[in-house]
C-alpha positions in Angstrom: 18.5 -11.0 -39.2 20.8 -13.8 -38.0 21.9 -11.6 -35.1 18.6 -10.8 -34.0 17.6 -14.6 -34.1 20.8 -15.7 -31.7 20.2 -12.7 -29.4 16.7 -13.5 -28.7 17.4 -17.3 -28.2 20.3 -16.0 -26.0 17.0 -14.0 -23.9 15.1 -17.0 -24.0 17.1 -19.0 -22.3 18.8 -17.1 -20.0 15.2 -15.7 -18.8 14.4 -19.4 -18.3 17.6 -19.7 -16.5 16.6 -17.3 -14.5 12.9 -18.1 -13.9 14.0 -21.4 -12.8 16.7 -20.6 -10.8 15.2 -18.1 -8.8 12.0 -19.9 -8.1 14.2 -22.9 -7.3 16.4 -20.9 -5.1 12.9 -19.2 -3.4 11.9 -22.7 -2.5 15.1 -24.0 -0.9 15.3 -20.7 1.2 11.6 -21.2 2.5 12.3 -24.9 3.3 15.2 -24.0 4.8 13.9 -21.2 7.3 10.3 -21.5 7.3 9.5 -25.2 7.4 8.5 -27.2 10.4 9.8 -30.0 8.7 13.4 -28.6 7.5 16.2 -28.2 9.5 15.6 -24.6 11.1 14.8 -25.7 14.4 18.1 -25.5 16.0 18.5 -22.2 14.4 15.0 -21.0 16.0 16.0 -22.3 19.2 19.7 -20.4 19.5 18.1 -17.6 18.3 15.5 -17.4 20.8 18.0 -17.6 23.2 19.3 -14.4 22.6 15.7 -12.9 22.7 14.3 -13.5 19.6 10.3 -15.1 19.0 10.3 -17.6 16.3 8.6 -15.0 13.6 11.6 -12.6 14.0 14.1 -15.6 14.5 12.6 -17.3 10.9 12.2 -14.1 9.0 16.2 -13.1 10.4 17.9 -16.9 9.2 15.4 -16.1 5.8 17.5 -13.0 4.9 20.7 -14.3 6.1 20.4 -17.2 3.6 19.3 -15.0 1.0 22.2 -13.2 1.6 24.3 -16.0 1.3 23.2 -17.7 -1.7 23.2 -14.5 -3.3 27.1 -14.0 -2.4 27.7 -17.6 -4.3 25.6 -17.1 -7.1 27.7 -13.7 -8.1 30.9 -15.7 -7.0 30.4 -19.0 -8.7 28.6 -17.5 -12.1 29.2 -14.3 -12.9 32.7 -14.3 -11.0 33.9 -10.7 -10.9 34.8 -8.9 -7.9 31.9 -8.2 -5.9 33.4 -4.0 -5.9 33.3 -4.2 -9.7 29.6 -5.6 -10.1 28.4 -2.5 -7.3 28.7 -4.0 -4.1 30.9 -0.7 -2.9 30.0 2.8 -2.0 31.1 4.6 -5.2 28.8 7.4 -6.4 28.3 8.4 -2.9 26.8 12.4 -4.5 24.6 10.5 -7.6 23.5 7.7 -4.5 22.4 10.3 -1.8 20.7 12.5 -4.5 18.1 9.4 -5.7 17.5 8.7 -1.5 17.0 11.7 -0.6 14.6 12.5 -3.6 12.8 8.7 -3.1 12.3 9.2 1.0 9.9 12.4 0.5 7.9 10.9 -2.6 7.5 7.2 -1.6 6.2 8.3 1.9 3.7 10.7 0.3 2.5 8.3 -1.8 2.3 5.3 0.8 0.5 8.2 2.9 -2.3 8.6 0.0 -2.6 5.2 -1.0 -3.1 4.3 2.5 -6.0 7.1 3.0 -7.7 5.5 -0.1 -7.3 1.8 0.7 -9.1 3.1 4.0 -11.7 4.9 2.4 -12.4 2.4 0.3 -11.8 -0.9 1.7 -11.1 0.1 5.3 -8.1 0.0 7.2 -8.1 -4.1 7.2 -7.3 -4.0 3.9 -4.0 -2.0 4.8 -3.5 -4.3 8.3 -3.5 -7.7 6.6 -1.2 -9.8 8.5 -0.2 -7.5 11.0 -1.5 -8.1 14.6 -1.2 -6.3 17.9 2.6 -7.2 19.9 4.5 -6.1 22.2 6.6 -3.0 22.1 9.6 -5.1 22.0 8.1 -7.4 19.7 7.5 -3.9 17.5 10.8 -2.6 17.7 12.6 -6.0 16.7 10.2 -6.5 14.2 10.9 -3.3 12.4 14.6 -3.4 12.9 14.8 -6.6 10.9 12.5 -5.0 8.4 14.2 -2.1 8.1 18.0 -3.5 7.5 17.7 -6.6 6.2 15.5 -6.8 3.0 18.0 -4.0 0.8 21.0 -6.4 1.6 19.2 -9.8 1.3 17.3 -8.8 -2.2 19.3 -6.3 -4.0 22.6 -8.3 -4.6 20.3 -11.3 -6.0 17.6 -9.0 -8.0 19.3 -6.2 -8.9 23.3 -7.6 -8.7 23.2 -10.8 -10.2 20.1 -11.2 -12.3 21.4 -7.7 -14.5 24.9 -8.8 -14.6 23.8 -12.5 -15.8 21.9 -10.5 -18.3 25.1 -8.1 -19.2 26.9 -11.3 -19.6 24.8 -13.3 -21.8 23.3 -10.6 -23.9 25.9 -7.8 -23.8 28.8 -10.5 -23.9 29.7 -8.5 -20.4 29.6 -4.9 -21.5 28.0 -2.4 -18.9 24.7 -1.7 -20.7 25.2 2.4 -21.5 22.7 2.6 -24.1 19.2 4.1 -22.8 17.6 1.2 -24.4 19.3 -1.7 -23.1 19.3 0.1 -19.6 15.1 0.2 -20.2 15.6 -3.6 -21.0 17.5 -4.1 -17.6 15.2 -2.7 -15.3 11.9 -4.0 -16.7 13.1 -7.7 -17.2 14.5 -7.3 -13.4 11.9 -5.7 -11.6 9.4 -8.6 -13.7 11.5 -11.2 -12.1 11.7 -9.5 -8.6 7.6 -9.4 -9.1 7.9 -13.1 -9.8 9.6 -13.8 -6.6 6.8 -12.6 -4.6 4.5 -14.9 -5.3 5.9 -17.2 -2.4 6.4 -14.3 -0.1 3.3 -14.5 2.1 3.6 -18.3 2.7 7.5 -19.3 2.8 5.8 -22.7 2.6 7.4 -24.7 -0.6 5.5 -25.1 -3.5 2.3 -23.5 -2.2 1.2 -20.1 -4.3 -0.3 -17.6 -1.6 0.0 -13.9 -2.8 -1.3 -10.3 -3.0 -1.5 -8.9 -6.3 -0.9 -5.6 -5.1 2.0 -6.3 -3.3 3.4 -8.4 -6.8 2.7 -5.1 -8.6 3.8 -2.4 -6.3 7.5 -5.3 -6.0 7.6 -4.9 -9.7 7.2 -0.9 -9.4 9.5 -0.2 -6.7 11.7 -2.9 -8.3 12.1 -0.7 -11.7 13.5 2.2 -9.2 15.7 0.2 -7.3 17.1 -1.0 -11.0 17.6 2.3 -12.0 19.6 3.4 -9.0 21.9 0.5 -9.8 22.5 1.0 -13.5 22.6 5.3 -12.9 25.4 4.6 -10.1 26.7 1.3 -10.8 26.2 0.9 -7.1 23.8 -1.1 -4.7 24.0 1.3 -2.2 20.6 3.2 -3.1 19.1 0.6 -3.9 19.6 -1.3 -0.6 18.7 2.2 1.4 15.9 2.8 -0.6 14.4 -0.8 -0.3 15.5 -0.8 3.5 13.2 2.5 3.7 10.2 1.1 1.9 10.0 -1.6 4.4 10.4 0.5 7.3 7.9 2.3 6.6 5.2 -0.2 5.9 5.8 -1.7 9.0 6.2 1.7 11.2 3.3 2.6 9.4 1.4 -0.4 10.1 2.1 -0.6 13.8 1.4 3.0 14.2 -2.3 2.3 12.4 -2.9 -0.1 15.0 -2.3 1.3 18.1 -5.1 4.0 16.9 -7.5 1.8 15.3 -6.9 -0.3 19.1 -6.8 -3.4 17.4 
């Protein structure tokens, strides 16, 4: 009984921890690379040099920060070697089986959804935010889409938040168990849901959000979470998460040019 009291105070305040951390850490990152006020001018500017418009250039410095924090975070707090917490390419068979089994399912899916969202809502409804660009615009739009979101969210969702978990619950132990995996994923993907609350916005403090895109983060999430755990590797779940990107914005882009928006 004793046990069971100091283990769920342990959860408590590690998911605390974590809520806080993350929305902090959300916060700094949109002030940082989204805010006219903060100090991403300079950034915009060099980047724009090199060809980029200052969506693209924002939404690249937004991943590369994630990126970075996420890097210190493991280093500084759960310090292990990054190739022991599943930043390496082990389980290269167990990895290409879950891609090549998610590619063909989430497209159908995304395919139907879309077809219903159409039918029932119209196509608006599925072309919220998107707006007619250039090709160029299109191609550098999806390329950031389409690399950057696996390596600038998995190492912080998936990487660190389940490790800080292993650590504080689990006292470090890999959890094997079916049920502590279970544990992992939903308490992971719930705080990668959490997380994209500020994602329409990037403007500090302000709440601006689909519901459908917090639920279908905190589905995808639970599969992303599972493909770490089953491989102790990020590599699926970075290709996976690159993929589901990809293809809303392909997608998306594609919808436009015959809707002639």
């Amino acid at each position: 009984m004793e046990k069971g009291y100091v283990w769920l105070c342990k959860l408590l305040g590690a998911l605390i921890f974590l809520v806080v951390l993350i929305v902090c850490l959300q916060q700094v990152i949109n002030y940082l690379s989204y805010d006219l006020r903060g100090p991403s001018s300079e950034v915009v500017r060099l980047l724009g040099m090199v060809g980029f418009e200052e969506s693209l250039a924002r939404a690249l410095y937004w991943y590369v920060l994630q990126i970075a924090f996420s890097a210190l975070l493991i280093k500084l707090i759960i310090q292990r070697p990054f190739r022991d917490v599943g930043l390496n390419l082990s389980n290269m068979k167990s990895s290409r089986t879950i891609i090549l089994r998610f590619i063909p399912i989430y497209t159908v899916v995304v395919i139907l959804a879309w077809y219903g969202m159409a039918r029932i809502w119209g196509v608006g409804m599925i072309l919220g935010g998107f707006e007619p660009q250039t090709l160029a615009y299109q191609v550098k739009d999806i390329a950031i889409f389409s690399l950057l979101p696996g390596p600038g969210e998995e190492p912080l969702f998936r990487v660190f938040v389940i490790q800080f978990l292993l650590m504080v619950l689990y006292n470090g132990k890999d959890g094997e168990t079916r049920a502590t995996k279970l544990f992992l994923i939903v308490v992971s993907s719930l705080l990668f849901a959490l997380a994209h609350v500020f994602v329409l916005s990037f403007v500090p403090l302000q709440l601006k959000y689909s519901v459908l895109q917090v639920a279908t983060s905190f589905v995808l999430g639970m599969v992303y979470a599972y493909s770490y755990l089953h491989t102790k590797s990020i590599l699926a779940a970075v290709v996976c998460h690159n993929y589901t990107d990809f293809v809303v914005r392909f997608g998306a882009y594609v919808l436009l040019s015959f809707v002639g928006a």
